[in-house]
LOGU-254277 format. One record per residue: x, y, z of N, C-alpha, C in turn; residue in three letters. Coordinates in steps of 0.2 Angstrom, whole numbers. Example, Ala and Ser with C-alpha at 12.3 -4.5 7.8 and 13.67 -1.06 7.14 Angstrom:
<recs>
[[66 -28 39] [62 -22 39] [66 -16 39] ALA] [[64 -11 35] [68 -5 36] [64 0 39] SER] 
</recs>
This chain:
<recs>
[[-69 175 -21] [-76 176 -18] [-81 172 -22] UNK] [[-80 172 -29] [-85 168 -32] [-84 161 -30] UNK] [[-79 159 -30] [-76 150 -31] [-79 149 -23] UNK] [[-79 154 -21] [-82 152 -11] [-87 152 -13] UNK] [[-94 157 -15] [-99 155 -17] [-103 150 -20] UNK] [[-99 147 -26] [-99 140 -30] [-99 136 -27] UNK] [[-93 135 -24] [-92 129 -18] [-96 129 -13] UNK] [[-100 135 -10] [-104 134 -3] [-111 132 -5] UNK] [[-113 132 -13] [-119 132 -16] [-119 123 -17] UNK] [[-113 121 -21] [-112 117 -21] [-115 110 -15] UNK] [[-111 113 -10] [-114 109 -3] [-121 109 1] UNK] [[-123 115 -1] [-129 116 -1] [-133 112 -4] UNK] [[-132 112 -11] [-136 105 -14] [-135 99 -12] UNK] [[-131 97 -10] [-130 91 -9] [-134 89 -2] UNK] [[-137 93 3] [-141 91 6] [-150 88 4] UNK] [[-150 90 -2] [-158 90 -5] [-156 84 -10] UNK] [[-154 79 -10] [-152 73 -15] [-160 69 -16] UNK] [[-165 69 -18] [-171 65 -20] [-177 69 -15] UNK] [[-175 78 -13] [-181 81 -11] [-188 82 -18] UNK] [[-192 81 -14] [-197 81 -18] [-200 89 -18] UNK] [[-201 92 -24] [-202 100 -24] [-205 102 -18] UNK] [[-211 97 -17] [-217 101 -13] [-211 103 -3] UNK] [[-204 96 -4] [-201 96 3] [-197 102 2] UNK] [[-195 106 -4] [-189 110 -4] [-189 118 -1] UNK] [[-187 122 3] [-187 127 6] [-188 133 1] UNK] [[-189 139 0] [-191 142 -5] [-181 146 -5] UNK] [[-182 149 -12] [-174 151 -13] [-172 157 -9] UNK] [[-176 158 -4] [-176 163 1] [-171 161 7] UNK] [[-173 155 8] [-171 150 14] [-165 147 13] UNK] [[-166 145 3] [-160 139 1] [-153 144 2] UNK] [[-155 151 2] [-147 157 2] [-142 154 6] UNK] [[-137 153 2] [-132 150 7] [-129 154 13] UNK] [[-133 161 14] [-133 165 19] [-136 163 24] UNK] [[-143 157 24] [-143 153 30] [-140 145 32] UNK] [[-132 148 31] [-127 141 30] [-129 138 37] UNK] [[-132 141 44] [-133 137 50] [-139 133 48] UNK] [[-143 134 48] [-148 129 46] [-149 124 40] UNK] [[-145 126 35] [-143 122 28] [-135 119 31] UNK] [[-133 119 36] [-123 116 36] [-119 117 33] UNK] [[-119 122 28] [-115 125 24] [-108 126 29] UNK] [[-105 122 29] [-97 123 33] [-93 127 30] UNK] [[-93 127 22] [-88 133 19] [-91 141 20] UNK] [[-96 141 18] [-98 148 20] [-96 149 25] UNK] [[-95 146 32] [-96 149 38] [-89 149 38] UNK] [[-83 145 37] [-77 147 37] [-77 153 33] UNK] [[-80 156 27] [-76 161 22] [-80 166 30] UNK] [[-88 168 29] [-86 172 35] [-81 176 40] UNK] [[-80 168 44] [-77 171 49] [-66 171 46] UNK] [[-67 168 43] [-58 172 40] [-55 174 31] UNK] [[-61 175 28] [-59 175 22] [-62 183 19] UNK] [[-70 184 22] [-73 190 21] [-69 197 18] UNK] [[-66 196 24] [-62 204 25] [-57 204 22] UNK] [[-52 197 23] [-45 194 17] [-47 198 10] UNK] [[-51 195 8] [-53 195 1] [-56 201 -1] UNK] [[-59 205 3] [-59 212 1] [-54 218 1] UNK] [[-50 215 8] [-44 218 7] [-40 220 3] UNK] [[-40 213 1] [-35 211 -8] [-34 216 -14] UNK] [[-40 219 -13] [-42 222 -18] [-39 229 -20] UNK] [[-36 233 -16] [-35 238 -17] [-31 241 -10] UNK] [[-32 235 -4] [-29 240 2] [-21 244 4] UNK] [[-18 237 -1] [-11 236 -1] [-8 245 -6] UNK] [[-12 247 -9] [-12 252 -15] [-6 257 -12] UNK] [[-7 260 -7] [1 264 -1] [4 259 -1] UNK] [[5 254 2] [13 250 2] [15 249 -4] UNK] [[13 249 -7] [16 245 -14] [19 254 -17] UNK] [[15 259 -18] [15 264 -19] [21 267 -14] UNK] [[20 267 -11] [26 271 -6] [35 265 -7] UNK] [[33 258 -7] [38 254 -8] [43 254 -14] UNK] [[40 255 -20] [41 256 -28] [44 266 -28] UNK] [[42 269 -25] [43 275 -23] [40 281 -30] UNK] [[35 276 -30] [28 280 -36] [25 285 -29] UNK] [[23 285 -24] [19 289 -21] [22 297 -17] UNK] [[28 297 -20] [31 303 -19] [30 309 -25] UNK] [[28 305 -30] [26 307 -37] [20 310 -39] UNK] [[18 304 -35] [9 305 -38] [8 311 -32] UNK] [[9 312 -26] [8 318 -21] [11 324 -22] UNK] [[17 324 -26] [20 330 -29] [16 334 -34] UNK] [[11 328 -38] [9 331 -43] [-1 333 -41] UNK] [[-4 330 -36] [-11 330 -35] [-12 335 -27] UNK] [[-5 330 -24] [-7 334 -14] [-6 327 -12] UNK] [[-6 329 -4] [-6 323 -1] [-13 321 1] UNK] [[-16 326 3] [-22 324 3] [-28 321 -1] UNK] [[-28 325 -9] [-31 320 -14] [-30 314 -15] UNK] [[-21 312 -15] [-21 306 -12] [-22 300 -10] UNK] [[-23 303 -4] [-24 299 2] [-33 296 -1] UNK] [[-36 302 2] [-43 302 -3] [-47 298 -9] UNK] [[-41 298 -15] [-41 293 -19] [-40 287 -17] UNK] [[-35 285 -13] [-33 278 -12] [-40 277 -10] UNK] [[-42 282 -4] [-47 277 2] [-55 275 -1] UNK] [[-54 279 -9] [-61 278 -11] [-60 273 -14] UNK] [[-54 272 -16] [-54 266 -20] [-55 262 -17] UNK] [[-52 260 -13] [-49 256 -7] [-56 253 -6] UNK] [[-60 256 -2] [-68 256 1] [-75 252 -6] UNK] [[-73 257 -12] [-78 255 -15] [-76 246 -19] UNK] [[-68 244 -21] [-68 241 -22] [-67 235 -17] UNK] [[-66 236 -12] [-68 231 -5] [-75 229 -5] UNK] [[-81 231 -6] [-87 235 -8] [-90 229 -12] UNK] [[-88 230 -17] [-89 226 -23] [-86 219 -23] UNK] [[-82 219 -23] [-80 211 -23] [-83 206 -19] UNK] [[-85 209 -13] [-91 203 -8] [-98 206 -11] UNK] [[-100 211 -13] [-108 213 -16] [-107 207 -23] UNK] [[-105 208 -26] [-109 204 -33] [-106 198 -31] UNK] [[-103 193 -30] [-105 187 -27] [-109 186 -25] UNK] [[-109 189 -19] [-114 187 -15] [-122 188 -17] UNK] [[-122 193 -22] [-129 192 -27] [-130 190 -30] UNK] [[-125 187 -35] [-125 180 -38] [-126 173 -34] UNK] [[-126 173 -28] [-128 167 -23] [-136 167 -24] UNK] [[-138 173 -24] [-145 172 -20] [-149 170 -28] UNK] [[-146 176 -34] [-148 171 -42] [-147 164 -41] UNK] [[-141 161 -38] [-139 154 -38] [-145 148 -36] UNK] [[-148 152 -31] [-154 148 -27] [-160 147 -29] UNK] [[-161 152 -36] [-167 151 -39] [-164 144 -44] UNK] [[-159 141 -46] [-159 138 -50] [-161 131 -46] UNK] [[-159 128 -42] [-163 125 -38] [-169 125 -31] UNK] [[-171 129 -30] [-175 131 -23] [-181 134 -28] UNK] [[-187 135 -26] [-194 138 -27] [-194 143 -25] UNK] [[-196 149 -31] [-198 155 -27] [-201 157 -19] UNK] [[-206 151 -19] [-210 152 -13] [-212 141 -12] UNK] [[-210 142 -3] [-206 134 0] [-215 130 -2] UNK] [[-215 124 -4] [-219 120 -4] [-222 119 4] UNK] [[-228 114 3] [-234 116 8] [-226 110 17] UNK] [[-223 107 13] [-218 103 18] [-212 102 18] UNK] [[-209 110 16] [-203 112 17] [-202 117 24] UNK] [[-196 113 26] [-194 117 34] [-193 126 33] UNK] [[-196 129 39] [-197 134 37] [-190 142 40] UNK] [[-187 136 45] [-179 139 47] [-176 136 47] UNK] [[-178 129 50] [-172 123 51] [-175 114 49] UNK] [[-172 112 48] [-176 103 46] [-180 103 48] UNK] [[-184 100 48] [-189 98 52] [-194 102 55] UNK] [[-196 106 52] [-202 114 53] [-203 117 48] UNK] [[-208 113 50] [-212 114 43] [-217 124 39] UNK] [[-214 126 34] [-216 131 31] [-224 132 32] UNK] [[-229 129 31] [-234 130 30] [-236 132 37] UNK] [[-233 130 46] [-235 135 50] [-231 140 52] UNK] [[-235 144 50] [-234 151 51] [-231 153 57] UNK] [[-236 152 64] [-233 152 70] [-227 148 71] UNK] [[-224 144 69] [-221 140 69] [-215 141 67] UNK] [[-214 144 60] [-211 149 59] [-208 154 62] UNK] [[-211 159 64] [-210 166 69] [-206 163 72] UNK] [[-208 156 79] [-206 155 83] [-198 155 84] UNK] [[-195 150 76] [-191 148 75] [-187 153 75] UNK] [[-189 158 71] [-184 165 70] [-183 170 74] UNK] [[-186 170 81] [-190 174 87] [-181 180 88] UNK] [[-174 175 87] [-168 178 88] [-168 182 83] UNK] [[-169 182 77] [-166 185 72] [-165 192 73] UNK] [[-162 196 70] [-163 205 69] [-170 208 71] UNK] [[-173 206 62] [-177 208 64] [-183 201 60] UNK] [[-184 200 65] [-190 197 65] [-196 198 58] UNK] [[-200 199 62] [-205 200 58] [-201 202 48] UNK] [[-196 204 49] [-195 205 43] [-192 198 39] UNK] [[-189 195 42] [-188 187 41] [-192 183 36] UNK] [[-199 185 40] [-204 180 37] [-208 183 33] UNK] [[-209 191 35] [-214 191 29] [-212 194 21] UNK] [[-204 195 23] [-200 200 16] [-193 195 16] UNK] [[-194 190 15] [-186 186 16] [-182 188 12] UNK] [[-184 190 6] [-179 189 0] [-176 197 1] UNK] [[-181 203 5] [-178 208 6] [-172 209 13] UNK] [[-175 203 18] [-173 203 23] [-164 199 21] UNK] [[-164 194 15] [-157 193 12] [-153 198 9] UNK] [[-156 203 5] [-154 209 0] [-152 212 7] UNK] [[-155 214 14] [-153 218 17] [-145 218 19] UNK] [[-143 208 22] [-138 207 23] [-133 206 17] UNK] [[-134 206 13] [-128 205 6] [-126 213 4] UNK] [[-129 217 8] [-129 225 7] [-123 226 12] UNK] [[-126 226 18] [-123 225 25] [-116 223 26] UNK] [[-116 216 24] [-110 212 23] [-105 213 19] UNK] [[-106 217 14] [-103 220 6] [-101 228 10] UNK] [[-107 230 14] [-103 236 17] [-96 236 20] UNK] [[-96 230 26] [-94 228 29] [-85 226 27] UNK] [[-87 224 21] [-80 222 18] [-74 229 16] UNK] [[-79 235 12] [-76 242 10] [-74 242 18] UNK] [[-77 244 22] [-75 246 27] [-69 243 30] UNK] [[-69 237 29] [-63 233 34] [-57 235 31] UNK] [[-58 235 23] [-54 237 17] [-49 244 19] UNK] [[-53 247 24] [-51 255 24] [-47 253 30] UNK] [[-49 248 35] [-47 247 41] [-38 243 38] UNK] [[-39 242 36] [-32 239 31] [-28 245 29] UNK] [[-30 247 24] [-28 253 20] [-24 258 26] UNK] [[-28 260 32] [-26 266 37] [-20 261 40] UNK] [[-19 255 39] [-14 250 45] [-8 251 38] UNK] [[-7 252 33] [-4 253 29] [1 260 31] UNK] [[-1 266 33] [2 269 35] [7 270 40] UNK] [[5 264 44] [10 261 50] [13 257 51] UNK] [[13 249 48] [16 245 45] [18 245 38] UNK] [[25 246 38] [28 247 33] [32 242 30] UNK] [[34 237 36] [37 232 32] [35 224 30] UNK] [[28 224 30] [26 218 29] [20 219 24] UNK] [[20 219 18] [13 217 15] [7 213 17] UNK] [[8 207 18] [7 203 22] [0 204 28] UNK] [[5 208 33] [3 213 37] [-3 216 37] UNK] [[-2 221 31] [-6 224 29] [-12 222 29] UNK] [[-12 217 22] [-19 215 18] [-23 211 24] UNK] [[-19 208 31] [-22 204 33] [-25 207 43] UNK] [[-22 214 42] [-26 218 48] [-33 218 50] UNK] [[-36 219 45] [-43 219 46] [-47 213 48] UNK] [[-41 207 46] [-45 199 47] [-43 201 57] UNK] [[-37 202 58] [-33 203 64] [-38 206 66] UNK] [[-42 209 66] [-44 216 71] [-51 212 73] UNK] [[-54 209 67] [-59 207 68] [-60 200 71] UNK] [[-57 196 69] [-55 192 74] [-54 192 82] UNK] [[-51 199 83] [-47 200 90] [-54 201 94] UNK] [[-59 205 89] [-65 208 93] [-69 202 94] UNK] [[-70 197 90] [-76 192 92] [-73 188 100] UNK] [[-65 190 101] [-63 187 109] [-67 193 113] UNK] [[-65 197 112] [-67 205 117] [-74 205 118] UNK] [[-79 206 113] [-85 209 112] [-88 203 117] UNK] [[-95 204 120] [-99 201 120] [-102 196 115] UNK] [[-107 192 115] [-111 188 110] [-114 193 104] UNK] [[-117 198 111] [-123 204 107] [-119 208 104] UNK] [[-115 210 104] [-112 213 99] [-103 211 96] UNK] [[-105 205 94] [-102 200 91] [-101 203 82] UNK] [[-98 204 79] [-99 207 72] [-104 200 67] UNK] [[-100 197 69] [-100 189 66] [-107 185 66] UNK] [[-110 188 72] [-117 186 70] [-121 192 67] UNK] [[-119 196 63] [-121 201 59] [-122 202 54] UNK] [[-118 197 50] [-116 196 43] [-120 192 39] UNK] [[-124 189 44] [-127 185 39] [-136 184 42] UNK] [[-141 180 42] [-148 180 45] [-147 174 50] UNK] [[-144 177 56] [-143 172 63] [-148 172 66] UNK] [[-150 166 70] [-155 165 74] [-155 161 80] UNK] [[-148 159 80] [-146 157 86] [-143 161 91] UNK] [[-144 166 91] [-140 173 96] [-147 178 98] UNK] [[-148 175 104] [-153 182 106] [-149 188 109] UNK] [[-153 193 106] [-153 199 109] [-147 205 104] UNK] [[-148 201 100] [-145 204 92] [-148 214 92] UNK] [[-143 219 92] [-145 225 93] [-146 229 85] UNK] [[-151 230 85] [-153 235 78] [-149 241 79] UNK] [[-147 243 85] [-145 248 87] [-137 249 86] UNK] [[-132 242 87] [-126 240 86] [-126 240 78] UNK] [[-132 236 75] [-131 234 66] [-131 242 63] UNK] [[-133 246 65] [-133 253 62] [-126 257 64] UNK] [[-124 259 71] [-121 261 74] [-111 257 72] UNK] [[-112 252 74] [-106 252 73] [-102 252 66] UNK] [[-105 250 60] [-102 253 55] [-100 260 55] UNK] [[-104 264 56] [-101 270 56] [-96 273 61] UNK] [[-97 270 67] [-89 270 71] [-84 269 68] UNK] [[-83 263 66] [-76 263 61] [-73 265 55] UNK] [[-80 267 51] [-79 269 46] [-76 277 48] UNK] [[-78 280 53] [-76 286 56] [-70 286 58] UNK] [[-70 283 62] [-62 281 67] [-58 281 61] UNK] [[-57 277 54] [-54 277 49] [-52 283 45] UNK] [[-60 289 44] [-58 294 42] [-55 297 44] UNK] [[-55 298 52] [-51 304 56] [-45 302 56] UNK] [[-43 296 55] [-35 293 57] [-31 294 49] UNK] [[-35 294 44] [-36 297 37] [-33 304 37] UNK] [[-38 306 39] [-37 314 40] [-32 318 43] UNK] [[-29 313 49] [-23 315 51] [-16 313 48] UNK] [[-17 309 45] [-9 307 42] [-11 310 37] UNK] [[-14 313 31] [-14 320 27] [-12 326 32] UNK] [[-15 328 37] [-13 333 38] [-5 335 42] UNK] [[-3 328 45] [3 327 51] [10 324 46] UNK] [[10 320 41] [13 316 40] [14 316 33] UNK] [[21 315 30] [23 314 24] [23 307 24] UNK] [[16 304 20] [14 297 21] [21 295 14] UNK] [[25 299 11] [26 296 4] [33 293 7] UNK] [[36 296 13] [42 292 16] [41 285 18] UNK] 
</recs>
């Protein structure tokens, strides 16, 4: 996840080759988290197939390997099956958690080392060629976003929101791995890479509007982006995960 963030910072600079300070976006804007109007190609591919990958990695696989080696007959012998299950999925979640949060806050540090705190009087204020210094002009470009208004007057909190979010985003899919670990049994593979499956499989299903993918990051090409969805469906699946949790402790000798 770091070497993604290097390499997408990387490309990032490479748009600004003899900008003059006063042209350069503030390190609000420079976050490779606005890879659509910066052209950040790599970020936008780690989004859409590496995100979850890589959070996965971390911990999801911890049942298969553990039930495969035939350590997880042991450890539930001596704790419960329950604690268990529990332990793994905290781990599971929190280190998922972690591995996209501090990168991805190391990106936004990355931005002050090239970008101005706050964009000069003739830097674009969403996209090329729009200029920072009108205000209205600004709004206008952002009018898609989540949330709007907070865009422009709090950007660095409005970036802190989605590096939170996104970072949520990956525990959870983490978990959505981890619970597929109970049921595939013969593929590790499998495993670590359900969560990219599932998510994937939703961006055909869903709607635009509740698309995950323009959620991840500060989109402003999608109208009609739901505050209601950005709140709401995290905790659908984080729930879905827990009950399905909660039933393979109480139905299932997960250790077989």
């Amino acid at each position: 996840m770091t070497a993604l963030v290097c390499v997408s910072f990387v490309e990032g600079c490479l748009h600004f080759p003899g900008f003059d300070r006063a042209a350069l976006p503030s390190a609000a804007r420079g976050w490779i988290g606005h890879f659509e109007p910066l052209q950040i190609r790599s970020f936008g591919v780690g989004i859409y197939l590496l995100f979850f990958l890589i959070s996965s990695s971390v911990f999801a696989d911890c049942h298969y390997v553990a039930r495969k080696s035939g350590i997880s007959s042991h450890l539930i012998a001596r704790c419960g099956q329950g604690p268990y299950i529990a332990s793994c999925a905290v781990c599971t979640g929190i280190g998922g958690m972690l591995v996209l949060l501090v990168p991805l806050l190391l990106s936004q540090l990355l931005a002050f080392t090239l970008f101005p705190i706050e964009s000069g009087p003739y830097a674009f204020s969403s996209w090329f060629g729009t200029p920072a210094s009108n205000l209205a002009d600004a709004r206008a470009q952002v009018a898609n976003a989540l949330i709007p208004e907070m865009m422009v007057d709090y950007p660095y909190l409005y970036n802190m929101m989605f590096i939170v979010y996104a970072s949520l985003w990956g525990g959870i899919m983490a978990l959505v791995s981890f619970s597929a670990s109970f049921i595939i049994r013969r593929n590790r593979l499998a495993v670590l890479g359900f969560s990219t499956l599932f998510y994937l499989i939703s961006l055909f299903l869903l709607p635009r509007q509740l698309n995950l993918s323009f959620y991840l990051y500060p989109c402003v090409l999608v109208s009609g982006l739901s505050v209601l969805f950005f709140v709401i469906a995290p905790l659908f699946v984080l729930g879905a995960c827990i009950v399905f949790l909660v039933r393979c402790a109480r139905c299932e000798d997960v250790a077989i």
